[in-house]
KOLLUMZA-38908 format. One line per field, with one value per residue: y, z, x of N, C-alpha, C in turn; chain. Coordinates in Angstrom, 1 decimal. Example, Ala and Ser with C-alpha at 12.3 -4.5 7.8 and 13.67 -1.06 7.14 Angstrom:
nc2 c(-5.7/-2.2)
nc3 c(7.8/7.1)
nc1 c(13.2/12.8)
cac2 c(-4.5/-1.1)
cac3 c(7.8/7.1)
cac1 c(12.3/13.7)
cc2 c(-3.3/0.0)
cc3 c(7.8/7.9)
cc1 c(13.2/12.9)
chaine c(A/A)
This chain:
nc2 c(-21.5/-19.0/-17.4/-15.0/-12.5/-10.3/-7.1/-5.6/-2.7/-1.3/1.2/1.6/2.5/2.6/0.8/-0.7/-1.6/-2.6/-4.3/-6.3/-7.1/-7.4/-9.9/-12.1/-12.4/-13.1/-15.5/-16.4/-18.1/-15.7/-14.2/-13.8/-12.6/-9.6/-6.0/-3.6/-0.1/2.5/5.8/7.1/9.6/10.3/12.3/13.4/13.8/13.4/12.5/15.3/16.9/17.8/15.8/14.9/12.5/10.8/7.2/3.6/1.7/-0.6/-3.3/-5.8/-9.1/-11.0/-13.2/-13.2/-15.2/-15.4/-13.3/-12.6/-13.5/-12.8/-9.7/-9.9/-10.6/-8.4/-6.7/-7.3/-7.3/-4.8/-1.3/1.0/2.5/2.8/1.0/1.3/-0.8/-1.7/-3.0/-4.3/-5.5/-7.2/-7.1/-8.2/-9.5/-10.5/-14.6/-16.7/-15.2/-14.9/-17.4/-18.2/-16.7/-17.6/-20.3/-20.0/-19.1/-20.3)
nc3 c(-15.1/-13.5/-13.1/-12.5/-9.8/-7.6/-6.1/-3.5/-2.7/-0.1/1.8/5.7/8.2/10.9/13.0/14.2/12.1/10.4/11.1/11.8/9.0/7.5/8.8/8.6/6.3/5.2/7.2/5.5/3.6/1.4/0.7/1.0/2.6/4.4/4.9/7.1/7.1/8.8/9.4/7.2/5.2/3.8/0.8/-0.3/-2.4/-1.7/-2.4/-3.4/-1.4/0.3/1.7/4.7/6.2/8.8/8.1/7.6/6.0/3.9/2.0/0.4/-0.7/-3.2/-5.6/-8.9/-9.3/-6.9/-6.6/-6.9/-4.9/-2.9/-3.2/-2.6/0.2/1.2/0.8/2.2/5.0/5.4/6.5/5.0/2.9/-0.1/-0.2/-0.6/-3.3/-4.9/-7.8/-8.2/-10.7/-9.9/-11.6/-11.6/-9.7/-6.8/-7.4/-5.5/-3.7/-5.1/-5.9/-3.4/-2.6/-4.8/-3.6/-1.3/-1.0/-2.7)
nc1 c(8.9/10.4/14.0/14.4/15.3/14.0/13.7/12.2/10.5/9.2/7.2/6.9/4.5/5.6/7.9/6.9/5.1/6.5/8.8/6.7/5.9/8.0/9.4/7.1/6.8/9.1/9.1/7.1/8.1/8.0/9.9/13.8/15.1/14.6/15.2/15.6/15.2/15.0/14.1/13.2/12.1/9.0/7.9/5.0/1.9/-1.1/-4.5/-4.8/-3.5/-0.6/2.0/3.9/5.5/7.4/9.0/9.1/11.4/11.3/13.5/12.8/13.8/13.4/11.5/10.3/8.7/7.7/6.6/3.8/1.7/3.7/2.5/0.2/0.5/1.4/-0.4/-2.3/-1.7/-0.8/-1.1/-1.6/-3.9/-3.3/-0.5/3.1/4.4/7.2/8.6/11.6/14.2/16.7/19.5/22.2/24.8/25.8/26.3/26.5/24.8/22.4/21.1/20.4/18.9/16.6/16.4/15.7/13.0/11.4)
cac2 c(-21.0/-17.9/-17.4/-13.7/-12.0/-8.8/-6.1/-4.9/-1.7/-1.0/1.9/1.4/4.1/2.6/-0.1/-2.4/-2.9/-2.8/-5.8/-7.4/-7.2/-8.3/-10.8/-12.7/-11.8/-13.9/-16.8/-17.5/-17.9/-15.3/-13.2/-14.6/-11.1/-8.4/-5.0/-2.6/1.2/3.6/7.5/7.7/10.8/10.9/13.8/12.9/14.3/12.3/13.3/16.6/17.3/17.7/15.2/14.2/11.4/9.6/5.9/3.1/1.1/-2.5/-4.0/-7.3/-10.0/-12.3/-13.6/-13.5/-16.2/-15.0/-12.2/-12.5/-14.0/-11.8/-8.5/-10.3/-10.9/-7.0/-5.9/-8.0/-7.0/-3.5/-0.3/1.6/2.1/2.2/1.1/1.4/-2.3/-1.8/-4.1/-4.0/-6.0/-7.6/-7.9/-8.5/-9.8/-12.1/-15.5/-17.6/-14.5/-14.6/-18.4/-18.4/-16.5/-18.4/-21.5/-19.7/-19.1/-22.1)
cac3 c(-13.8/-13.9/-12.8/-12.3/-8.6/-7.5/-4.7/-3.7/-2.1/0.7/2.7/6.8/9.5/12.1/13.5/15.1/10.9/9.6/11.4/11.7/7.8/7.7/9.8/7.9/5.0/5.4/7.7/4.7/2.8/0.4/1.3/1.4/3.1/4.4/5.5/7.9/6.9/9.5/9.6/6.2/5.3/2.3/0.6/-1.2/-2.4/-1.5/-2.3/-3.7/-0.3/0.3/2.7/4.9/6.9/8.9/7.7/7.8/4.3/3.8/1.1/0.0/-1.5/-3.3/-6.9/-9.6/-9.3/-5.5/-6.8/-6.6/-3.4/-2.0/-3.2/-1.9/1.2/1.4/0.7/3.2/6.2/5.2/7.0/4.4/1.8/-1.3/0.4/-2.1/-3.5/-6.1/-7.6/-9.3/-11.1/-9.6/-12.9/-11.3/-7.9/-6.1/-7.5/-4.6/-2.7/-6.0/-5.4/-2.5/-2.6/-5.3/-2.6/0.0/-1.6/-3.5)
cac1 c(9.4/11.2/15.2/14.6/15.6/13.6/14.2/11.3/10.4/7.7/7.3/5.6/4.4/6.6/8.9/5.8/4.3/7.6/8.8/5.6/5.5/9.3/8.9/5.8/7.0/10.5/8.9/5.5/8.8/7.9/11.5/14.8/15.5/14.2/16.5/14.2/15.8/14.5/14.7/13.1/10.7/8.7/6.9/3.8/0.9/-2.4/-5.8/-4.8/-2.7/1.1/2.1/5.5/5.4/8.4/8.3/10.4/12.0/11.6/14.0/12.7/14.7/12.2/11.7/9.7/7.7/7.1/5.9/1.9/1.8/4.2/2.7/-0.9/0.3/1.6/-1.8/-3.4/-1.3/-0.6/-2.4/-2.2/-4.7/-2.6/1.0/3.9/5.2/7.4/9.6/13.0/14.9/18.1/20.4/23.4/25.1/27.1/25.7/25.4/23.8/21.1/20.8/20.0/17.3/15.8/16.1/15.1/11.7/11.0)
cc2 c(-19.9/-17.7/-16.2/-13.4/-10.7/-8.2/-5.3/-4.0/-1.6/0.1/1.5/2.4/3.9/1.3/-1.2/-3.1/-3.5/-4.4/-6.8/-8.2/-8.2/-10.0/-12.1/-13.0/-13.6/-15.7/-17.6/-17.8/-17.4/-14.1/-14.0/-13.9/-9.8/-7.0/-4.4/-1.2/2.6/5.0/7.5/8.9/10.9/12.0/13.5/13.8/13.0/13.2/14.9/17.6/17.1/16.5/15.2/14.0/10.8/7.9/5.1/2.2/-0.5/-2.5/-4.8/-7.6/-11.0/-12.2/-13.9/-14.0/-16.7/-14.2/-11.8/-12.6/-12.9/-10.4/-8.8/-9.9/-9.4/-6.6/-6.1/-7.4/-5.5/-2.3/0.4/1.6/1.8/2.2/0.9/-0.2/-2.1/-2.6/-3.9/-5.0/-6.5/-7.9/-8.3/-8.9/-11.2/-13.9/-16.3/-16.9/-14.8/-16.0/-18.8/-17.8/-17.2/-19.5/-21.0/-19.3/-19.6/-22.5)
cc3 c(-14.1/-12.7/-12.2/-10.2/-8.8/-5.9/-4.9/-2.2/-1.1/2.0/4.3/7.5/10.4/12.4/13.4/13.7/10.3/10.2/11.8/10.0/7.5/7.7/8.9/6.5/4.5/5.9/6.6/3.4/1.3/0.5/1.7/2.7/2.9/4.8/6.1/7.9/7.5/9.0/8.1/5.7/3.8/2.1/-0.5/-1.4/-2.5/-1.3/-2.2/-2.3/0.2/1.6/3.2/5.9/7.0/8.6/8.0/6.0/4.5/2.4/0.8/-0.8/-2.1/-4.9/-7.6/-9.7/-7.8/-5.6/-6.2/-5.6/-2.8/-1.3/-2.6/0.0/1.9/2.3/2.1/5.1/6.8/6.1/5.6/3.0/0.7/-0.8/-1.2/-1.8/-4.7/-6.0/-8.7/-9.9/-10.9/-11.2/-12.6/-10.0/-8.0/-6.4/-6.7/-3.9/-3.7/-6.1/-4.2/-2.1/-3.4/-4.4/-1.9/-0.4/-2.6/-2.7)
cc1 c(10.5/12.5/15.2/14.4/14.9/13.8/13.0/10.9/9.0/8.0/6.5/5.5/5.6/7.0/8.0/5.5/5.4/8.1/7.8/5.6/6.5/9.5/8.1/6.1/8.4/9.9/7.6/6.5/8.7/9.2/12.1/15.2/14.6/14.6/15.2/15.8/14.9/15.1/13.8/12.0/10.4/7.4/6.6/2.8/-0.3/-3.6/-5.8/-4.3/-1.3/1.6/3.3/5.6/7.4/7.7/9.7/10.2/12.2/12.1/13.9/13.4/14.0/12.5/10.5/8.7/7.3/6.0/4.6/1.7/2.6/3.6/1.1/-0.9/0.5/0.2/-2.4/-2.8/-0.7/-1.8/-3.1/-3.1/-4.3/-1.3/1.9/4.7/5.5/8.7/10.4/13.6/16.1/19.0/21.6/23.7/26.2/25.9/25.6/24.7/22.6/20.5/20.3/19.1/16.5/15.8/15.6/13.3/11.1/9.8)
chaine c(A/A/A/A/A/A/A/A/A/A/A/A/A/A/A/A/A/A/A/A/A/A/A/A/A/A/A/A/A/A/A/A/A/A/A/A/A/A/A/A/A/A/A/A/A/A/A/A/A/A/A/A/A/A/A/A/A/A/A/A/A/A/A/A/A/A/A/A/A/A/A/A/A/A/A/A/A/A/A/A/A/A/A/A/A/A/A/A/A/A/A/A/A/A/A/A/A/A/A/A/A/A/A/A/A/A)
């Protein structure tokens, strides 16, 4: 079973997936935490076309050995075709905030 904390990234169109996603995400206890960071604009290219879409920023708080599950459940409730889930590394923090996510998603 693995100790490791990750912060994971997901872009949404708007408010309704974003905390829907949030939301589900937190209550299938696969997120200790989730932040919802509006206003964001990204510029992409998709299918050999420039893009730039408002979006909103989910920060997940989950672990390691959430992971699969987590990034499943993404997929599943996601619009987009290939949504962005990427996941980082926590190496550092306030140890009972890093604790408590590993309990909280146990």
């Amino acid at each position: 079973m693995s100790e490791e904390n990750l912060l994971v990234l997901c872009t949404c169109p708007d408010k309704e997936v974003a905390e829907s996603l949030a939301t589900g995400l937190v209550e299938a206890g696969l997120a200790a935490c989730v932040n919802r960071v509006p206003g964001v604009v990204s510029i992409y290219k998709w299918q050999d076309k420039l893009e730039k879409d408002a979006e909103e920023l989910l920060l997940i708080k989950t672990t390691a050995d959430a992971w699969d599950k987590l990034e499943a459940e993404i997929r599943r409730l996601h619009p987009y075709e290939l949504p962005e889930i990427i996941a980082v590394p926590i190496s550092a923090g306030s140890h009972k905030y890093l604790n408590w996510i590993r309990e909280t998603t146990r």
